[in-house]
C-alpha positions in Angstrom: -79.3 15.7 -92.9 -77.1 17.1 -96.2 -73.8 18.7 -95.1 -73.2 22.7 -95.1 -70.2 23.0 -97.5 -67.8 25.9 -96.0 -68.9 29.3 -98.3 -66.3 31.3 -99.6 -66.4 34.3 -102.0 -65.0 33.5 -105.4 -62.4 36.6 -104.9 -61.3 34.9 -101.9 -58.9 32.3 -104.2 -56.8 34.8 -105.1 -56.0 35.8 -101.9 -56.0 32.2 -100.2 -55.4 29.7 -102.7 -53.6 27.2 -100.1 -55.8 28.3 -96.9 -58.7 27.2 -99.4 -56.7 23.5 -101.1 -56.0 23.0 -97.3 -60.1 23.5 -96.3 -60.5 20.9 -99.1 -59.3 18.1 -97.8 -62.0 18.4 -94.8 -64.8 19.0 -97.5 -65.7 20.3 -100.7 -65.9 24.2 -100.4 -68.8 26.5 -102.1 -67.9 29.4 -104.1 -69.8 32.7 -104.6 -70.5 35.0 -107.0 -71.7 38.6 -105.9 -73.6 36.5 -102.7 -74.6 33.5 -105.5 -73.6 29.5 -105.3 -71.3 29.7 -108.6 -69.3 26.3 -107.9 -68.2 23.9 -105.7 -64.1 23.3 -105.3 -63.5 19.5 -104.6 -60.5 17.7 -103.3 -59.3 15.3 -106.5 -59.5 12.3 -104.4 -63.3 12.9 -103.4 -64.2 13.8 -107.1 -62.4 10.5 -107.9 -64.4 8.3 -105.5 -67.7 10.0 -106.5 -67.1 9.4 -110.0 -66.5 5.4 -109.1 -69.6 5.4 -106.9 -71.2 6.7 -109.7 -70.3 4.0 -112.3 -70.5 1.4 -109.5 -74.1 2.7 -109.4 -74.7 2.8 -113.4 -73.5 -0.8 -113.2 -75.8 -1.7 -110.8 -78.9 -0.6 -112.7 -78.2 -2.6 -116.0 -77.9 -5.5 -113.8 -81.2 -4.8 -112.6 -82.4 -3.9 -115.4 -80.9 -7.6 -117.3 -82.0 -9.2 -114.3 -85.9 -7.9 -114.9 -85.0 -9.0 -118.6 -84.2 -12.5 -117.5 -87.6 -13.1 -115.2 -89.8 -11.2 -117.8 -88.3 -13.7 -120.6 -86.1 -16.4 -119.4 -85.4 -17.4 -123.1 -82.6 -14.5 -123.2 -80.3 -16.1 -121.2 -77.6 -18.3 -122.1 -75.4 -21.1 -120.5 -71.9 -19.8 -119.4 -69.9 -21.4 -122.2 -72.1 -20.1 -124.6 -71.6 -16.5 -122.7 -67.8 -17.5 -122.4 -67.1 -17.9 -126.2 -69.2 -14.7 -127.1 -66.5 -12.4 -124.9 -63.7 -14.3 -126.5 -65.0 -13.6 -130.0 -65.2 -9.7 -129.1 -62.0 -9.8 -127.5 -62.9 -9.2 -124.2 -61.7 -12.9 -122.5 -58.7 -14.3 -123.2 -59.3 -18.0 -124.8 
């Protein structure tokens, strides 16, 4: 079942900025636009997480998709040592 975000008129933050930054650390607010959806307010923390969550989830689908890779063709993977010396010649592992 999705959430109903609070619904405020975008006119309304002029009048109530901190009544609406204090509704926001409950849950994201909805803003209208002459009775339209025009934008969604959202606390910094929550935008923070869902950004996370969202590279967490990229993250997770090229390791699916490597790990497809690996059962489709086993001959592109390579020993650890082999996989350790090609970070440290890109920079990315300290030796």
């Amino acid at each position: 079942m999705e959430k109903i975000l609070p619904t405020i008129p975008a006119s309304t933050l002029r009048q109530d900025q901190a009544g609406i930054f204090e509704m926001l650390t409950e849950s994201p607010v909805l803003l209208t636009h002459h009775g339209q959806a025009a934008g969604v307010l959202v606390h910094p923390e929550l935008w923070n997480s869902l950004v996370d969550l969202l590279r967490d989830y990229e993250d997770t689908v090229i390791a699916q998709e490597r790990l497809d890779e690996a059962r489709d063709d086993p001959s592109v993977l390579i020993d650890l040592e082999e996989a350790r010396s090609h970070l440290v010649a890109q920079g990315l592992l300290n030796d």
